[in-house]
C-alpha positions in Angstrom: 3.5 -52.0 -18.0 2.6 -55.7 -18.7 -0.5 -57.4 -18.1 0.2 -59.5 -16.2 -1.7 -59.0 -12.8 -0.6 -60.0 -9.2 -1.8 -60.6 -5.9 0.6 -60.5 -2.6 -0.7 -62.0 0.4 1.6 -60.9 2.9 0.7 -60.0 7.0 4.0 -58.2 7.3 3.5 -54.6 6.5 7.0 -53.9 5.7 7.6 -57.2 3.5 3.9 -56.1 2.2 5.7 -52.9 0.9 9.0 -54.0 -0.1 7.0 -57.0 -2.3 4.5 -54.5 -3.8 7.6 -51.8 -4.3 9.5 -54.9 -6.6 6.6 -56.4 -8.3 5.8 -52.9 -9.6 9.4 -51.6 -10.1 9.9 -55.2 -12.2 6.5 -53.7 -14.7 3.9 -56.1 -13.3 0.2 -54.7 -12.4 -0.5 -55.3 -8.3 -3.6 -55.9 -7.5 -3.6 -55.8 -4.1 -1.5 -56.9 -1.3 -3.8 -58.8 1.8 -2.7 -60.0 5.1 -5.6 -62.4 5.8 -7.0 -65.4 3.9 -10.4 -65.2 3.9 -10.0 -61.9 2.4 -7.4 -63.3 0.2 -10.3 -66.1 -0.7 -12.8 -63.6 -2.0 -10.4 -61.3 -3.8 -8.5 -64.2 -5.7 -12.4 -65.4 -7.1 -13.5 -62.1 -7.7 -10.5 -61.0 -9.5 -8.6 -63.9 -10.9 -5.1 -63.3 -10.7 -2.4 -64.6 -13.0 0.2 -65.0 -10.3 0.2 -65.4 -6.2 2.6 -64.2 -4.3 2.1 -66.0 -1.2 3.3 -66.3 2.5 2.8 -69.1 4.6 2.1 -67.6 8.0 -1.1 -65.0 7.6 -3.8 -64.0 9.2 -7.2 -65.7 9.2 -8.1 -69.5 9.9 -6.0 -70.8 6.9 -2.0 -70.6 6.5 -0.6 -69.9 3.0 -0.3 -73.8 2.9 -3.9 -74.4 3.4 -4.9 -71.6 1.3 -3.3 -73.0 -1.8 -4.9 -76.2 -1.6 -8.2 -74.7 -1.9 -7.1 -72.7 -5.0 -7.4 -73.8 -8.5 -4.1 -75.6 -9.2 -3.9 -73.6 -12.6 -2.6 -70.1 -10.6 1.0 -69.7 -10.4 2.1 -69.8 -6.9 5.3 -68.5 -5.4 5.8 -68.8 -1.5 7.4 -66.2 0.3 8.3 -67.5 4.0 10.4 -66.8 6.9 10.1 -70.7 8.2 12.5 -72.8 7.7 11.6 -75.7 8.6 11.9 -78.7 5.9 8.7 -80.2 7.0 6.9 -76.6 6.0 8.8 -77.4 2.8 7.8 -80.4 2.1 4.4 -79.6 3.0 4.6 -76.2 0.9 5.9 -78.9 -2.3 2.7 -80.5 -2.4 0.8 -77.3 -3.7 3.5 -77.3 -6.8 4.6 -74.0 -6.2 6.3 -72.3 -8.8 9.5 -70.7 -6.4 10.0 -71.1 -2.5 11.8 -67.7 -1.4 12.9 -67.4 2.1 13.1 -64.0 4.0 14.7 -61.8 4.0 15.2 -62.0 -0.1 16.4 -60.2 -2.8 14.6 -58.4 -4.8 16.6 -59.9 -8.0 15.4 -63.1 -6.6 12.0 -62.4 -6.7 11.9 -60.6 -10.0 13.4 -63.4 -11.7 11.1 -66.2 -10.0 8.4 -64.0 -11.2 9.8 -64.1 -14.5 9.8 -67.5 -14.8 6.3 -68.3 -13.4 5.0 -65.6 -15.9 6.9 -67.4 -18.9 5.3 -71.1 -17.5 1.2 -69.6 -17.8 2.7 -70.1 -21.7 4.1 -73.8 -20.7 6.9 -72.9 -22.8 10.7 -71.4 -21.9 10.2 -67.7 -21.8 11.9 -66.9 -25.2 9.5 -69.6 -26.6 6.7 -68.0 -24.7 7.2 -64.6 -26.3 7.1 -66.0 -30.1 3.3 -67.2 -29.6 -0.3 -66.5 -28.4 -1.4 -68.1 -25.2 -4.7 -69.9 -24.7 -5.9 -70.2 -20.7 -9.4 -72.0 -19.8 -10.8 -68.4 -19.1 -8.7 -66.0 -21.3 -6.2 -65.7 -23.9 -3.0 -63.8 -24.1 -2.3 -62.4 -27.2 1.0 -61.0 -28.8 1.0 -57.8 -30.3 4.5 -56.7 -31.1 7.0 -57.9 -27.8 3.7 -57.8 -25.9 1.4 -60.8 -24.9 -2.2 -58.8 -24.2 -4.3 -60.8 -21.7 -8.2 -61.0 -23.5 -10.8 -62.3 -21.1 -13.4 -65.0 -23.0 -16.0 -63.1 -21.3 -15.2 -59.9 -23.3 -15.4 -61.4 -26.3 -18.6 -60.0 -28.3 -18.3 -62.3 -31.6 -15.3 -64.5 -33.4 -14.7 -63.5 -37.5 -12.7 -66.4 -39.1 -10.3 -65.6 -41.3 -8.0 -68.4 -43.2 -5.7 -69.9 -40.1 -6.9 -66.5 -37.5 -9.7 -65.5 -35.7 -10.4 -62.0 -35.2 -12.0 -61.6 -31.9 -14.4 -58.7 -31.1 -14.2 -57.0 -27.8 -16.0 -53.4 -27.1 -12.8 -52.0 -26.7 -11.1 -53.3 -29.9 -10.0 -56.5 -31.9 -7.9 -59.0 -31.2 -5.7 -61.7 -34.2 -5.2 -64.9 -33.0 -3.6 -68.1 -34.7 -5.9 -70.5 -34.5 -8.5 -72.5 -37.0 -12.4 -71.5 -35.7 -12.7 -75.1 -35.2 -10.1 -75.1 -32.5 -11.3 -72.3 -31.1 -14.4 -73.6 -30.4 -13.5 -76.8 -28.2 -11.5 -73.7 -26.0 -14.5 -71.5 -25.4 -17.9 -71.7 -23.2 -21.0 -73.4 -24.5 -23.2 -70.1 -24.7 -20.8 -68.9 -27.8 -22.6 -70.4 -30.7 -21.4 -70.8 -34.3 -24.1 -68.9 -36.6 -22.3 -68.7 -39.8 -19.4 -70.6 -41.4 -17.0 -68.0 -40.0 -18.5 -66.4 -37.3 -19.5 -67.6 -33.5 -21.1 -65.0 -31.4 -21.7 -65.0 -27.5 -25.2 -66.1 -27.8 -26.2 -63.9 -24.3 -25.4 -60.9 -26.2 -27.7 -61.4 -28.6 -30.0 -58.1 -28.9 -32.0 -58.9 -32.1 -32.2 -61.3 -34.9 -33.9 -60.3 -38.3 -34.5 -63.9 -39.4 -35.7 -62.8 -43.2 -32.5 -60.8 -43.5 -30.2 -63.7 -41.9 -28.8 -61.6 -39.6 -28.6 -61.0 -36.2 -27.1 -58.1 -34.0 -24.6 -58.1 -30.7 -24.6 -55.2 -28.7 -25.5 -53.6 -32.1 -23.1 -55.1 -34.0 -24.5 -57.0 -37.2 -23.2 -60.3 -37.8 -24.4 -62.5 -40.7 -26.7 -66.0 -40.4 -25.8 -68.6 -42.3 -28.5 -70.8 -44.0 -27.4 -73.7 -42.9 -27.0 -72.2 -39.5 -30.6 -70.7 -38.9 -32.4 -73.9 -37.4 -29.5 -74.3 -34.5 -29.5 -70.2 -34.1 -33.5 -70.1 -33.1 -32.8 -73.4 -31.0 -29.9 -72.2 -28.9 -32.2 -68.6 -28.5 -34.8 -70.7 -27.1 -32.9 -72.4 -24.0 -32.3 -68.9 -22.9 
């Protein structure tokens, strides 16, 4: 099954079901399916889904129009709708959906606007998309084999730099991405600090630092200080 996670929002328990039934039977993780938008609101924040799957006429004070203005414009959004009406379209344009589907649809249909909403988080055609790693402001999608893993920056523990990689350290495992450390840097929050000439650590994780050794330890992980590195290591530790 791929990463790639989903949310439905969808007041129509049978479209509900027939939408969750094809998102799943196409290999995509749902997260949930909700019929009303505040609910919709607070699971989208707390949750953080990679695509939206989203109709227009739901419960709760905001439509699906409304609801995608107040979204961060980076989600994917596909609009699933029974109305017809051009001006609904036009309105429904301004949001830069990826897909407009009108019920009743076909399944196909959906799968393949999925498709290509999945292949445009990479900004590149999806045969493009599947040749290289993915960098998002709050994750990164990483290809192992035909596979594009999605690695949340909050995971990451510490970042070894390796030639043109990094090796990124999660508690579950490691992660190879192309990309210099330099790079790498200007992509990720200001609390992961660069201690060494090829490492940069999340500096909340920080449970000890043995200054005499130059090292310092991540959820008991060691992970070297560099000399040159010390002075901006106790400085960072002391906005904390």
């Amino acid at each position: 099954m791929s990463n790639i996670r989903i949310l439905s929002v969808e007041d129509d328990p049978i479209y509900a079901e027939t939408i969750r039934f094809t998102v799943e039977q196409a290999g995509y993780q749902v997260i949930d399916v909700i019929a009303d938008s505040t609910e919709a609101l607070r699971v989208i924040e707390s949750t953080r889904p990679d695509l939206l799957l989203l109709d227009i006429h739901i419960s709760g004070p905001h439509n699906g129009i409304e609801l995608a203005n107040k979204l961060n414009p980076a989600i994917p959004i596909i609009f699933i709708t029974s109305l017809r009406e051009r001006s609904i379209f036009e309105q429904a344009k301004q949001t830069k959906p990826f897909a407009f589907i009108l019920k009743p649809f076909d399944p196909l249909m959906l799968t393949n606007a999925i498709e290509l909403a999945v292949a445009n988080l990479a900004g590149e055609k999806k045969d493009v998309w599947k040749e290289k790693d993915v960098i998002l402001s709050d994750s990164f999608f990483i290809k192992e084999k035909n596979v594009l893993v999605k690695v949340m920056v909050k995971d990451i523990l510490y970042i070894k730099a390796e030639d043109k990689y990094c090796i990124l350290h999660t508690p579950q495992k490691k992660y190879i991405i192309r990309i210099s450390l330099k790079d790498l840097l200007a992509k990720i929050p200001s609390n992961y600090l660069q201690v060494h000439r090829s490492y940069v650590v999340d500096s909340l994780r920080i449970s000890q630092i043995i200054l005499e050794d130059f090292m310092l330890y991540i959820e008991g992980e060691p992970v070297p200080i560099g000399m040159s590195y010390k002075d901006q290591v106790l400085s960072q530790i002391k906005k904390l």
